[in-house]
C-alpha positions as CSV (number, residue, x, y, z in Angstrom):
1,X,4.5,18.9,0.2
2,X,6.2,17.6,3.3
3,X,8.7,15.6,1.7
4,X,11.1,13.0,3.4
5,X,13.9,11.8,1.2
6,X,13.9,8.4,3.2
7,X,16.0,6.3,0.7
8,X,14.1,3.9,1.4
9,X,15.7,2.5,4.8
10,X,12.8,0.4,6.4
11,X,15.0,1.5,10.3
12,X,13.7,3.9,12.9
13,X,16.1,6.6,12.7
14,X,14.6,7.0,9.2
15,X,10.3,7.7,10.0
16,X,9.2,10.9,9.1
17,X,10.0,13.5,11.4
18,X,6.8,15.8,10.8
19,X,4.1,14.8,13.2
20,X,1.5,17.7,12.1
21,X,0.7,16.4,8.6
22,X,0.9,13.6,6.8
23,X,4.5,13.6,5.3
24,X,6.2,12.2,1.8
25,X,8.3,10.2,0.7
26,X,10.5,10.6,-2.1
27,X,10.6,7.5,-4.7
28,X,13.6,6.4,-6.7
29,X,12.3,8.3,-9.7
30,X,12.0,11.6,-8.0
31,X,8.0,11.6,-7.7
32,X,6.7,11.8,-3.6
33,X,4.1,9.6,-2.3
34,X,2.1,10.6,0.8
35,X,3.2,8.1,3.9
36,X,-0.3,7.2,4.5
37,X,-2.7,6.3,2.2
38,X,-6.9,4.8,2.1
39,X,-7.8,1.8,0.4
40,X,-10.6,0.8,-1.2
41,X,-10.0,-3.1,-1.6
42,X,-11.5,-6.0,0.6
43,X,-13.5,-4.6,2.9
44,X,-15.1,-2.1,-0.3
45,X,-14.9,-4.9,-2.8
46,X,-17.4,-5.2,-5.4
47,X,-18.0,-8.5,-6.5
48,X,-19.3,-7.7,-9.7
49,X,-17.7,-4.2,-11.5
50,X,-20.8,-4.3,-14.1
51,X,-23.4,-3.5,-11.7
52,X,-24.8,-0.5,-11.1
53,X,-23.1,2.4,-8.9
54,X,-22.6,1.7,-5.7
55,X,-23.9,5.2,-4.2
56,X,-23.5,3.9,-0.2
57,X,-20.2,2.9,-1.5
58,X,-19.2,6.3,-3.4
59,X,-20.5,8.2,-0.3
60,X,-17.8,6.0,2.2
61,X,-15.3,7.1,-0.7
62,X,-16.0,11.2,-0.9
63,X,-16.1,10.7,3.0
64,X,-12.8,9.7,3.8
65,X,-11.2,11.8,0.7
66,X,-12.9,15.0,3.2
67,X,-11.7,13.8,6.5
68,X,-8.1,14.3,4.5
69,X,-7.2,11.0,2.8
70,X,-6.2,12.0,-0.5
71,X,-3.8,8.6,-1.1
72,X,-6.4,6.7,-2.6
73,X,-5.5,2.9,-3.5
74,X,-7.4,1.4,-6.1
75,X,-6.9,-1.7,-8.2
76,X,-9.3,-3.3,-11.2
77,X,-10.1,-6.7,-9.3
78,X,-11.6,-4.5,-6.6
79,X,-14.7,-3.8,-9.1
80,X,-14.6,-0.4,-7.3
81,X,-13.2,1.9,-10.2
82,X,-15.7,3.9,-11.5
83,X,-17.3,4.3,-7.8
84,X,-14.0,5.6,-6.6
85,X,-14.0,7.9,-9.7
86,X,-17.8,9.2,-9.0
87,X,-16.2,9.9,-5.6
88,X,-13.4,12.0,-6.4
89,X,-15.8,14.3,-8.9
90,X,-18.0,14.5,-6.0
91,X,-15.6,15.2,-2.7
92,X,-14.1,17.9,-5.1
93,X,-10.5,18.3,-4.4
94,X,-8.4,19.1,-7.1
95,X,-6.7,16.6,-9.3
96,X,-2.9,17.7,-8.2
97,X,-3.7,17.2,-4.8
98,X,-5.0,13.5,-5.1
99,X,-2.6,10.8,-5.5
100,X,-4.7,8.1,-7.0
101,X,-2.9,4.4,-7.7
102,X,-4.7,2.0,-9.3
103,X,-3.7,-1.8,-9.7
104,X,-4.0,-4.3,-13.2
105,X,-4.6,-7.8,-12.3
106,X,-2.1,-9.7,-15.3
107,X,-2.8,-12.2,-17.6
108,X,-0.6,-13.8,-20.0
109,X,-3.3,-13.0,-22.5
110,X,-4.5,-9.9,-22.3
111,X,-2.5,-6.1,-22.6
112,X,-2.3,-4.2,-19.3
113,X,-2.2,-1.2,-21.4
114,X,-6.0,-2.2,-22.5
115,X,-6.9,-2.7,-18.8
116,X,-4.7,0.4,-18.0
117,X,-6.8,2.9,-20.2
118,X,-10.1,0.9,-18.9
119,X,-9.3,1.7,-15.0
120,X,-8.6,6.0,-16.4
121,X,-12.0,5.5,-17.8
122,X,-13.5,4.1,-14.8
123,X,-11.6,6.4,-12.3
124,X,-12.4,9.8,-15.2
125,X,-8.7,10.6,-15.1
126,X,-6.1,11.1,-17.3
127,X,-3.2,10.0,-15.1
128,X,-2.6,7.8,-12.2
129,X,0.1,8.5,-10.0
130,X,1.0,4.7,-9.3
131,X,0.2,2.0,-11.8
132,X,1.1,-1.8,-10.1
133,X,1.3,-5.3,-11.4
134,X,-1.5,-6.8,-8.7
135,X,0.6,-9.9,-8.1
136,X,3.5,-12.2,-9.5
137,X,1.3,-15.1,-9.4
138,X,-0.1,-15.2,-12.8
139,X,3.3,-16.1,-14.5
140,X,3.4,-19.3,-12.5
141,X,6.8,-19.1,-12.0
142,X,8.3,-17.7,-16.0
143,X,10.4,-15.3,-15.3
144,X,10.2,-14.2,-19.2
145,X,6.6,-13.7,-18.2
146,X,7.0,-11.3,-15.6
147,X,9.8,-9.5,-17.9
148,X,7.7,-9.1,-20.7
149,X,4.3,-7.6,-18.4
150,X,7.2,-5.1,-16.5
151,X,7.6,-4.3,-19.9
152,X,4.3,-3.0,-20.8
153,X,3.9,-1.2,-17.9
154,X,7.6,0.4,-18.7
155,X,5.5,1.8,-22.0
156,X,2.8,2.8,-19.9
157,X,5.1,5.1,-18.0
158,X,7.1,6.4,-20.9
159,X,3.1,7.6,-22.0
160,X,3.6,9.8,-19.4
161,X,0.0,8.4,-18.2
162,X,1.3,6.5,-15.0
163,X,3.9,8.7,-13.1
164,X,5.4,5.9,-11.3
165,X,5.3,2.0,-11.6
166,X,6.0,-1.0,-9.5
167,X,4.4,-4.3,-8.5
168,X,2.4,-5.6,-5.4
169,X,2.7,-9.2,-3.6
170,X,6.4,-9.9,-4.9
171,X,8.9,-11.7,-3.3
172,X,12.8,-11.5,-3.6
173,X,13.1,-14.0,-6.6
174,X,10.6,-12.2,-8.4
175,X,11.7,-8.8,-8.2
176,X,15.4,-10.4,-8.9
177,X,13.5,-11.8,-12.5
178,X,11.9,-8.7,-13.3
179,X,15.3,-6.5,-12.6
180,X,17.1,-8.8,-14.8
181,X,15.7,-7.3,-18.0
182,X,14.1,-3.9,-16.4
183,X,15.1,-0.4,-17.7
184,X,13.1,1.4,-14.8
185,X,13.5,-0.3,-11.4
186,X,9.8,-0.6,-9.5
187,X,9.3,2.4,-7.5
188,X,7.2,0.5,-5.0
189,X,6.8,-2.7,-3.8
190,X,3.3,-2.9,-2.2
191,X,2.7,-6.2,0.4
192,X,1.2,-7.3,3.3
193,X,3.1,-6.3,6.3
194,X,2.7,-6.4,10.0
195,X,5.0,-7.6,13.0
196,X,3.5,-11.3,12.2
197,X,4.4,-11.1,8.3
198,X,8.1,-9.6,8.1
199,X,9.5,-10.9,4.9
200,X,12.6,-12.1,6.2
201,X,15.0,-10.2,4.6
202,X,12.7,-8.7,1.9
203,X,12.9,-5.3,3.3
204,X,16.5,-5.5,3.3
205,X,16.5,-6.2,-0.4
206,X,13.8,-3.3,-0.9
207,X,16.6,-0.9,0.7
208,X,19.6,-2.4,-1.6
209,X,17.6,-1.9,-4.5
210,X,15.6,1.7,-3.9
211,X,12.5,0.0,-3.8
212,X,9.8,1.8,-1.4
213,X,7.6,-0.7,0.3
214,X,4.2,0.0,0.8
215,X,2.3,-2.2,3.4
216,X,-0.9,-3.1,3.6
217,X,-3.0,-4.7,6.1
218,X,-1.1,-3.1,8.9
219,X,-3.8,-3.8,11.5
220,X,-4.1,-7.5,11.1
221,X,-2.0,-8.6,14.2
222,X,-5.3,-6.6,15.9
223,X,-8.1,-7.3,13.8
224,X,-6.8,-10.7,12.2
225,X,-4.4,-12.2,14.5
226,X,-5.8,-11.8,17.7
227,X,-5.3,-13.2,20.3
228,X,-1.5,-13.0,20.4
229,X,1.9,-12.2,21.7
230,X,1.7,-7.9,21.2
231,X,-1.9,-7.9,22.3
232,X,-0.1,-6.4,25.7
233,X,2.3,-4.6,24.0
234,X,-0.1,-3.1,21.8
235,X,-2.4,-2.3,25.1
236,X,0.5,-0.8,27.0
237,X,2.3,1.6,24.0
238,X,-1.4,2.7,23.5
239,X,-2.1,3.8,27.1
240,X,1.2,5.6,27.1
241,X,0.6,7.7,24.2
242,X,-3.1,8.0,24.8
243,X,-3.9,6.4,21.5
244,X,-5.6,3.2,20.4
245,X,-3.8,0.0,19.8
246,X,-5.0,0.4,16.2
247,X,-2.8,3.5,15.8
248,X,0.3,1.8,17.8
249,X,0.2,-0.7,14.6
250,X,0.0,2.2,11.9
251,X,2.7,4.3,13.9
252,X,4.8,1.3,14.1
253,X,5.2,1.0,10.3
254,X,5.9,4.9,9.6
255,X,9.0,4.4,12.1
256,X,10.4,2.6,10.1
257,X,10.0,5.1,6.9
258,X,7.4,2.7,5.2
259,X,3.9,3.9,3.7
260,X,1.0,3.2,5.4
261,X,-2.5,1.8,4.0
262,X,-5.5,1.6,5.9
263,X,-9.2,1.5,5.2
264,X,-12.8,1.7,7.2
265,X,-15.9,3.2,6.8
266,X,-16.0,5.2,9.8
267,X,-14.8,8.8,9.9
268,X,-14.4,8.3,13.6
269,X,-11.7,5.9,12.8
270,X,-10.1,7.7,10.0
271,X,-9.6,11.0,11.9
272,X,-8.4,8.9,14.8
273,X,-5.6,7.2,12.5
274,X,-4.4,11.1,11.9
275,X,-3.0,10.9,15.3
276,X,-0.2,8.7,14.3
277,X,2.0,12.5,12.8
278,X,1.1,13.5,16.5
279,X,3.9,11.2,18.1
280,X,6.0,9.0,17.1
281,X,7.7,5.5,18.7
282,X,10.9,5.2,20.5
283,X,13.8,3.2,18.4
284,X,13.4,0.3,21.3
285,X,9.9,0.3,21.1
286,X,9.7,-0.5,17.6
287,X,12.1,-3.0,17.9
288,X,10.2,-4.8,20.4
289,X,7.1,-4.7,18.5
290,X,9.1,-6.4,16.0
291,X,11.0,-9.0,18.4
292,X,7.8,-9.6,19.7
293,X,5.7,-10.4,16.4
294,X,8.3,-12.7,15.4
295,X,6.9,-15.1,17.9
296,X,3.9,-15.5,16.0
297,X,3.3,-16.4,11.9
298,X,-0.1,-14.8,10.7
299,X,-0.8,-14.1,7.0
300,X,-4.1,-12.1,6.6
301,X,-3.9,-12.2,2.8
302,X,-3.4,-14.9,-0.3
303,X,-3.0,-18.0,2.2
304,X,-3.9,-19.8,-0.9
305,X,-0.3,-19.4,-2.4
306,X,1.8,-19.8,0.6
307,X,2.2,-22.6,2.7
308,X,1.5,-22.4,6.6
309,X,4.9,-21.8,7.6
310,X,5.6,-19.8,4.7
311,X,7.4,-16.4,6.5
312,X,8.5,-15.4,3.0
């Protein structure tokens, strides 16, 4: 493994420095996570997980685990589990050199250990590698809520059938609920993040705590947000390095020692995303990217539970 003990500092001077491969990062409990990884949410949701495989699906999936993404982010209300666990049987690459996380969506009702051993079912495996709480939004708020379902995932770990744990979609005051009463701190922190959805100071509170953040929907200032104040920027970094602007947005989160999610269905794309460990952004360019962003709010995901003007 390439293996970058980051610390988690979300700064420039901390990106990974191999440009070759696709580097790690070390998390707070000693496990490494691969800096870039392929989802199969959104754009490969199913809408209803009983159906039938999905075989055009499962063929997308072995596709991209060839062209050499072996992060693979899953998550139960995807509906995609057991397609994505076809997929692995069938792309053939050995089990220790996947790093599979899958996501429980929480209810106040229901065990995530039950929906835990129903997603290794579905995915035929007898481990994940990162096991998340989906989002904070089902405790409406009760932080004794979100203690209690840390909790069970806590157990789920100390199974030894989830490696590491953490939670997607929280803010500050959540994390700061779930910390109150946690034995293990969240190894990740998995949001939506782009130069038009910076958290604030969330990052900063990631670093204090030795909390990775993983980002997802790194493209949407391009795909999403456009048109918009880096649509230049974007144009111009990408002419420089002889990339696309796509890859400017992907390179601009590894500089700052974050991993990296992605997703499409075209292995055109995907091998072009490799290029992003074939250079690397200048500390003043990803601070402009940044200054820049700030000039425009854009959230790509769960508008529903944010208001307009919520940065947060």
């Amino acid at each position: 493994m390439n293996s970058t003990t980051a610390n988690f500092k979300a700064t420039p001077d901390n990106a990974p420095k191999e440009l070759d491969s696709v580097p790690y990062l070390k998390l707070n409990d000693g496990h490494e996570i691969p800096t870039m990884g392929y989802g199969v949410g959104t754009a490969r949701y199913k809408a209803d997980p009983t159906a039938p495989l999905d075989k055009d699906l499962i063929k997308t999936m072995v596709m991209a685990i060839k062209a050499g993404y072996y992060h693979l982010d899953a998550a139960e209300s995807y509906g995609n589990e057991a397609e994505l666990g076809t997929a692995i049987k069938e792309a053939g690459i050995p089990r220790e050199k996947l790093f599979i996380t899958t996501k429980v969506t929480a209810h106040t009702e229901t065990s995530a250990l039950l929906a835990f051993e129903a997603s290794l079912k579905k995915l035929q495996v007898d481990y994940v590698d990162l096991y998340l709480i989906h989002s904070p939004f089902f405790a409406n708020g009760s932080e004794v809520i979100l203690q209690t379902k840390w909790a069970e995932l806590e157990a789920i770990q100390a199974s030894g059938r989830a490696r590491s744990i953490g939670v997607s979609n929280y803010l500050q005051k959540d994390l700061e609920a779930t910390l109150k009463t946690a034995k293990v701190v969240p190894a990740v922190n998995q949001i939506e993040y782009h130069p038009y959805l910076q958290h604030g100071a969330l990052l900063d509170y990631h670093r204090e705590k030795g909390i990775a953040t993983e980002a997802y929907g790194p493209l949407t200032a391009i795909l999403k947000g456009a048109p918009g104040p880096l649509d230049s920027t974007y144009d111009e970094l990408a002419k420089k390095y002889g990339v696309s602007p796509g890859e400017i947005a992907l390179r601009w989160v590894v500089d700052q020692g974050l991993v990296v999610l992605t997703t499409s269905a075209k292995e055109e794309r995907l091998r072009g995303y490799q290029k992003v460990w074939k250079f690397k952004l200048t500390p003043k360019e990803v601070e402009t990217v940044a200054e820049i962003g700030k000039k425009k709010h854009f959230r790509g995901f769960w508008k529903d539970k944010f208001s307009d003007d919520d940065r947060s």
